[in-house]
Structure formats: structure tokens, C-alpha cells
C-alpha positions, 0 to 999 in steps of 0.5 A, a space after each residue: 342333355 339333361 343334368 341333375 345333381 344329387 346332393 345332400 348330407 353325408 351317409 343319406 345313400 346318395 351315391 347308393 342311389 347313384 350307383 343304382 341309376 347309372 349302374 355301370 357308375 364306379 362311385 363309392 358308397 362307402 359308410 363315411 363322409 366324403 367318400 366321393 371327393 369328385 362328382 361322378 358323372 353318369 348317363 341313363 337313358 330315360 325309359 319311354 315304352 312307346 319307343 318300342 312300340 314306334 319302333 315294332 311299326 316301323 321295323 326300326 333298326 335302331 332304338 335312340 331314348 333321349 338321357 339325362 345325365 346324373 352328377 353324384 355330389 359329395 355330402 354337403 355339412 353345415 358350414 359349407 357355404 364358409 367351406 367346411 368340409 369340402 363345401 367350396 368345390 362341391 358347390 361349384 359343382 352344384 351350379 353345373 346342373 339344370 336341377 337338383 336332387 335332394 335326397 333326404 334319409 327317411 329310414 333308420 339303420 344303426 350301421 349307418 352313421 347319421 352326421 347329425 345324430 338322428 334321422 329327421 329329414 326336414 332339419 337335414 334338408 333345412 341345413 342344405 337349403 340354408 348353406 346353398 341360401 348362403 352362398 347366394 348371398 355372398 355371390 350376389 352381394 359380391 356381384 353387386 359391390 362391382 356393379 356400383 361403379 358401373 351403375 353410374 354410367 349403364 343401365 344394364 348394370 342398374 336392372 342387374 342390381 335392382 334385380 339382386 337387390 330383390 333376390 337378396 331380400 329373400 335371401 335374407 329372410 330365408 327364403 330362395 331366389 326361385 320364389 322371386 318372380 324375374 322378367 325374362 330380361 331380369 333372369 338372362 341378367 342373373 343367369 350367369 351367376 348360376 345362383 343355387 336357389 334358383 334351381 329346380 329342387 326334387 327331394 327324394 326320401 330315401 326309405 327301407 323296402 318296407 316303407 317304399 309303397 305306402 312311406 311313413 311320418 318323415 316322408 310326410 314331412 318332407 313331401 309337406 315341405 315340398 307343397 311349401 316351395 312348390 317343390 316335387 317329392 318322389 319316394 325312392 329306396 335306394 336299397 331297392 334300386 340297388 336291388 334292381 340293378 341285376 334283375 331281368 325286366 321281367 323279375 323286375 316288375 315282379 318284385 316291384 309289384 310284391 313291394 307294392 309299387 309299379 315303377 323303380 325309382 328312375 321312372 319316378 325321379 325322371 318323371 318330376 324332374 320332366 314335370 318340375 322342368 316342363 319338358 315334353 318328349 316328341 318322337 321321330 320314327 322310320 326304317 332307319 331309327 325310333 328316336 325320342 326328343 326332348 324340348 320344353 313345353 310350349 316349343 313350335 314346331 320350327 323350336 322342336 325340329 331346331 332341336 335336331 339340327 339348327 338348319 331344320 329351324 332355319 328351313 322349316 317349311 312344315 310338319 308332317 305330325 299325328 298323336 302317338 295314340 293315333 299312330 298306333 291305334 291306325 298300325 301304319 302311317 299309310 293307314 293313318 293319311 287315310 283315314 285323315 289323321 296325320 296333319 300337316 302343322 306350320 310355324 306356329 304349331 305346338 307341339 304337344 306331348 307324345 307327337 311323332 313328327 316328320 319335318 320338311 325343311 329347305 337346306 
């Protein structure tokens, strides 16, 4: 499963987003630092409406959306990289996910206590790059002053440092360790440090209703700053989602339209992180289940059915697949083999975004 942790200075609304994404999660968000002293953990199921379409086709019984996992962090503070406030653990918990939400305040509000003083979502997000910049640092070069006794006799443990030599350069100009580019064998020698830079990093600009269709100057800086690191930006309202937590689908959509906007913040932020990742979804889809899969892209079809269950990798013979559209656009998959649209795909096949897919293995 999927896991995203959102992070950022206190009182940004992180744990308001939090609570609205999982809308069953019990974390506070209360208007004071440190509020949440341990990561809440909540899953949400990714919204997908083909699911209901395959699954109307099929007379499915059951509807499985494949879910991504969101860990609410505690307010990082400058100097949590040396451990003021509770950066130690919070950082520990940081290296647990797959990528990082960065929420950043974009709205004033005088009943809500900016740490900082002032809202200016760029220097915020600057101070959380810099303090997660240092803690790298002190690991790799931790890691690297027990490579040199190794260094003498493995070669393995001279790439390792040859490879973090590179990365604390960056570091050390200000730079993140996923702006260096690693061979496949540099990265899997890293990995287990779990280094914070090297994640994925999504800022999401937390704004008034108001401001969510069209944002404002500060959203402008912050989605500037993401182009810089090849980062993605999603505007999010945290009040708004908070908002849509006891609505029905239909009033949803509704209010959403008065607000300007097509989609709720969860669409938005699951939708980056998908593409920042690179992950695609493929369906399977029967009397018994319509189910969502989620693989990276670039996966065969052996890789895709190894998803399911490894057995359906190791005995891949084929795979029975068609385009979701095609699917549709035919009504059944009786209709679609006649008309010669469902495909019979081997080994090498890639699996694209949106196949619905039915594999036929040896046990």
C-alpha cells in the first residue's frame, strides 16, 4: 500500500487536511504546536469511477478500490534536524513513507497562530527542506565514517561511498539528494538509509474557500518553487474538505461546482502523487469482484499479475486484456471477443493505464 506522510510547520492545517481525508481519523487539530505527539495513520480508498462502471458490467458483488495510506506527522520547527521540538521522532517517522505532503499555509487567519509570525509559504517550506537537508547529512556522513574501515577490503562498501560522497556534495549546497541522479545499483546501496530528500515531495497550498478555484500570490510562489525541483503542487483547502466530510456525493459535487473547482482534494493530491510516483492502475473484473491494482509504470504483465499473487508471476502463461474504454464501449466482454478487441498479451507486454486484464497462469 501506498504511504504518504504529511508534513509541515505547525498550525498549517495538516492534521485539519488529515482528519478530512480519513474522515473516520480521531487526530486533534487543535490551535497549538504539537498537537499530534504520535503519527495517525489513516486509509482511504482512492476514488476511481470506472470501478462502478466495471463493476454495473459485470454484476460484480463487491467493489475493491485499491488505498493509499496517510501518516499525519507533528509540526516540524526550525532545528529539528539537532531535535527541537520533537524533531528526532518526527523525522524517524518521515522516513516510513513512500512520498511526502508538504502542506504549506496560503491563507491568513488571525485566530490561527503562524509559529513563524507571518504567512509566507516558500521561507516555511525552505525552513522543512533545510531541516530534513540536515538530517541527511548527519546520516550520510555518519554512514560514511563506518565505511572506511570497510572501504579497504570491499568494493561494495567503496561505490556505497562514492555514492554518498555525491550526495553530500548536494547536500551541502542546499540542494536534496533526489536531484542526483544514481545507477540502479547506487540507489539499492542508499536505500536502506531511507534518506528524507530523496522522497517524492507534493506541496499542497493550504487556502481559504475563496481562493481554492483561482489561488493567490502565495500559491504562485510555492507552485514556482515546485517547477524548480520538479516537484508537484496541488491546491487543497483544508476547511473545504473539512466541509465535505458530511456531505452526500450529490451535494458534494454541487458545492464544489459553487466553489469553482470539479474535484475535492483527495482527487487532486492522490492524482500527483500517482503521477510524481508513476504508478498506474489496472483492473480485474468478474461476477464475484471489480477490483483496482496499482503497479508502476512500465510493469509487464508477469510484474502486473505478480501484484495479485506471486504464483500468478512465476506461472504466467498469458493475458486475456482489452482497454477499459473498449470494454465499455463494447457492454460485455462476449461482445468485445467478437468484435476482436480483447487481446491475448505474453511476457513482454506493457501494461497500460486503464487495462482490465485476466490472467491465466500454471499453479
Amino acid at each position: 500500500m501506498l504511504k504518504a506522510g504529511i508534513v509541515g510547520l505547525p498550525n498549517v492545517g495538516k492534521s485539519t487536511l488529515f482528519n478530512a481525508l480519513v474522515a473516520n481519523a480521531q487526530a486533534q487539530a487543535a490551535n497549538f504546536p504539537f498537537c499530534t505527539i504520535e503519527p495517525n495513520v489513516g486509509v482511504v480508498a482512492v476514488p476511481d469511477e470506472r470501478l462502478q462502471k466495471l463493476s454495473d458490467l459485470s454484476s460484480s458483488k463487491e467493489i475493491v478500490p485499491t488505498r493509499v495510506e496517510f501518516v499525519d506527522i507533528a509540526g516540524l520547527v526550525q532545528g529539528a534536524s539537532q531535535g527541537e521540538g520533537l524533531g528526532n521522532k518526527f523525522l524517524a517517522n518521515i522516513r516510513e513513507v513512500d512520498a511526502i505532503v508538504h502542506v504549506v499555509r496560503c491563507f491568513e487567519d488571525d485566530d490561527v497562530i503562524h509559529v513563524s509570525g507571518s504567512v509566507d509559504p516558500v521561507r516555511d517550506a525552505e525552513i522543512i527542506n533545510l531541516e530534513l537537508g540536515l538530517a541527511d547529512l548527519a546520516q550520510i556522513e555518519k554512514r560514511r565514517e563506518r565505511l572506511k574501515k570497510q572501504m579497504r577490503t570491499s568494493k561494495e562498501a567503496a561505490e556505497e561511498d562514492g555514492a554518498l560522497a555525491r550526495l553530500q556534495a548536494e547536500l551541502e549546497q542546499g540542494g536534496a539528494v533526489r536531484r542526483v541522479s544514481l545507477s540502479e545499483e547506487e540507489q539499492a546501496l542508499v536505500r536502506n538509509l531511507g534518506l528524507l530528500t530523496g522522497k517524492p515531495i507534493i506541496y499542497a497550498t493550504n487556502v481559504s474557500e475563496d481562493d481554492l478555484a483561482d489561488g493567490n500570490a502565495w500559491v504562485a510562489a510555492v507552485e514556482a518553487l515546485a517547477a524548480r525541483e520538479g516537484a508537484e503542487a496541488v491546491r487543497i483547502s483544508a476547511q473545504v474538505e473539512a466541509e465535505l466530510v458530511d456531505l452526500a456525493a450529490e451535494e458534494r459535487a454541487d458545492y464544489l461546482a459553487g466553489l469553482g473547482v470539479s474535484e475535492g482534494g483527495l482527487q487532486s493530491l492522490i492524482r500527483a502523487t500517482y503521477r510524481l510516483l508513476g504508478l498506474r492502475t489496472y483492473f480485474t473484473t468478474g461476477e464475484k469482484e471489480t477490483r483496482a491494482w496499482t503497479i508502476t509504470a512500465g510493469m509487464t504483465a508477469p510484474q502486473a499479475a505478480g501484484v495479485i499473487h506471486t504464483d500468478f508471476e512465476r506461472g504466467f502463461i498469458r493475458a486475456q486484456t482489452i482497454a477499459y474504454a473498449q470494454l465499455l464501449e463494447a457492454g460485455t466482454l462476449a461482445e468485445a471477443r467478437n468484435r476482436g478487441w480483447l487481446r491475448s498479451e505474453g511476457k513482454e507486454y506493457v501494461v497500460a493505464e486503464g487495462d482490465v486484464m485476466e490472467f491465466l497462469f500454471n499453479v
